[in-house]
Phi, psi and omega in degrees: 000139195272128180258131181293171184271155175274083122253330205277301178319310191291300193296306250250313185295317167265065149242345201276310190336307175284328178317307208296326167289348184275000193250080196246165195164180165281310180265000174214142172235120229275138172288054198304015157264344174270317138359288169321288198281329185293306177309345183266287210285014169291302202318301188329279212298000164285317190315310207264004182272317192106017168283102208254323084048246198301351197275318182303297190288357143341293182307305154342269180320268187352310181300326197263331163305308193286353159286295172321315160291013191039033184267094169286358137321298170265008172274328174273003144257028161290319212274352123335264174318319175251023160276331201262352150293315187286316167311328180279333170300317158316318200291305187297315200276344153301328173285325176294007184034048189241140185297338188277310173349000212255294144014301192253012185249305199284338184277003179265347176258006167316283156022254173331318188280331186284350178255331160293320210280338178267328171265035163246285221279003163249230208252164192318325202287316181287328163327284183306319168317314181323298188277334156306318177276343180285319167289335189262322154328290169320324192274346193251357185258349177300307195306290195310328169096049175235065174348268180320307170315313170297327180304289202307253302251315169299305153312338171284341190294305186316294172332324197274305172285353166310328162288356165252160216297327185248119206264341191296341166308338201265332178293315170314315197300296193302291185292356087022308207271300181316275216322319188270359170278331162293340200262308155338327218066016176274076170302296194321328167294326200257012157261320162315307183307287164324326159289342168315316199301281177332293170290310155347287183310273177357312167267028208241231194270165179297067164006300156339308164327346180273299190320315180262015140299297224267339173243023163089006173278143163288134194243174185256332157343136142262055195220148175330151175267020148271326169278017167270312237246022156286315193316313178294348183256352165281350196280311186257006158278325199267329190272346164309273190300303177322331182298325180269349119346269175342292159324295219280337231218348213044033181273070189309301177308324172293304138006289177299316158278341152287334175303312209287343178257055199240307199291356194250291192295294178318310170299340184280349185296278188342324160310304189302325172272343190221155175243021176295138185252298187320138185298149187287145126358305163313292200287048166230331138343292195264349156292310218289335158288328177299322162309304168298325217278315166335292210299312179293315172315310174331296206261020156047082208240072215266321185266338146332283178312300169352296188309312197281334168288334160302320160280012190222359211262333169287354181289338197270094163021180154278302195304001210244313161308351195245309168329304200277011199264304176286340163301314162279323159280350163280320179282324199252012171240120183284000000 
């Protein structure tokens, strides 16, 4: 006697599923709440088959009940859950080099976008769901090596979060957004980001605000003191790398003029850290090398630069060693 497989019983459980939803009328109305539970727990029993496939539509259905009830709440986490059924099948069929993977990319950020268009159009708090799914689009198509697309996606996030009371998720977006304009190569996008940066930090708690941290005084920020006192060190993290943008693009002049504000932006760093008021010996250090290094870049002063990147290379970030890294092979090789 032939026994069907539970994978063949389950495909058979939902096509019955769908006839009951498909059966709308004046006189018969689908029990979208018995409808609802049967579609969840098939998505489970795809889930543990490895059907990822039939489990994202399980969730689907799930979606198209909870529309029909007007909850947009749990209908855009039907459309969550099965963006996260199309992503994990790409992810296997990108490592299985099979080509069709791409498909299954697009219908995951379908997905996604019908539950940001339901968390945008609702309350402040779903506006950050919004953008938490616009950052994991963005973080799995950088994992695929599809840059320029992760960039926009990094950006819908920012754009969202930039408006809340706390900016640093939105600066996390943005360098985010950098990293894949650097991995493009796309300087011209990634001197935008960073001045985004650059205004964010800025516009962020009242510098002033460290002081009265630091002897105990009320401060008017309601944001932490490591997070007023992040702000003065992105600030002079974000205007360091564009000035090596700048370098890298041949912008000398600009370059220069982010240098002349480095020395302002450090001290309020400096604050946050110390209660010593002269700017430390390094950061004055590392503007005068940044002044030089413009200067060897003029005159294309290939053993200057050695030096100074030898000396500028423990002041610097990793993304910022890598700047300086391309700038000696891009600029100074004809």
């Amino acid at each position: 006697m032939y026994t069907s497989s539970p994978e063949a019983e389950h495909v058979a459980t939902f096509k019955k599923l769908g006839g009951q939803l498909g059966k709308k009328g004046l006189l018969h109305r689908p029990n979208y709440g018995q409808l609802i539970s049967g579609w969840t727990s098939l998505s489970g029993a795809f889930r543990r088959e490895g059907n990822h496939q039939m489990a994202a539509l399980s969730h689907l259905s799930v979606a198209k009940c909870e529309h029909a009830l007007k909850d947009n709440t749990l209908e855009a986490s039907a459309y969550v859950e099965a963006g996260h059924c199309f992503w994990s099948l790409a992810f296997e069929m990108h490592e299985a080099g099979t080509l069709s993977f791409n498909e299954n990319v697009t219908e995951a950020i379908n997905c996604y976008m019908l539950a940001i268009e339901i968390y945008a159009s609702s309350s402040p708090a779903q506006k950050s769901l919004a953008a938490s799914l616009y950052f994991e689009i963005g973080f799995n198509l950088k994992k695929l090596g599809r840059y320029s697309e992760a960039s926009r996606y990094f950006q819908c996030a920012a754009d969202l979060q930039q408006f809340q009371d706390e900016i640093l998720p939105a600066v996390n977006s943005l360098q985010s957004m950098l990293g894949c304009c650097i991995l493009s190569r796309d300087y011209k996008t990634a001197c935008f980001v960073l001045t985004w940066i650059i205004k964010l930090a800025s516009e962020g708690p009242d510098l002033n605000d460290i002081d009265n941290f630091d002897s105990g005084r009320q401060c008017s920020t309601t944001s932490t003191p490591s997070s007023v006192l992040v702000y003065p060190a992105l600030l002079v993290e974000a205007r360091i790398s564009l000035v090596l943008l700048l370098i890298l693009q041949r912008d000398l002049g600009q370059a220069r003029d982010y240098i002349s504000k480095l020395p302002e932006d450090a001290v309020h760093t400096h604050k946050g850290t110390a209660q010593a008021a002269p700017l430390p010996q390094t950061a004055h250090l590392a503007i005068t090398l940044l002044q030089d290094l413009v200067s060897a870049c003029e005159h294309k002063d290939s053993v200057a630069l050695q030096q100074i990147q030898w000396e500028l290379w423990g002041m610097l970030t990793p993304p910022q060693n890598e700047f300086l890294h391309r700038i000696e092979s891009e600029l100074f090789v004809e």
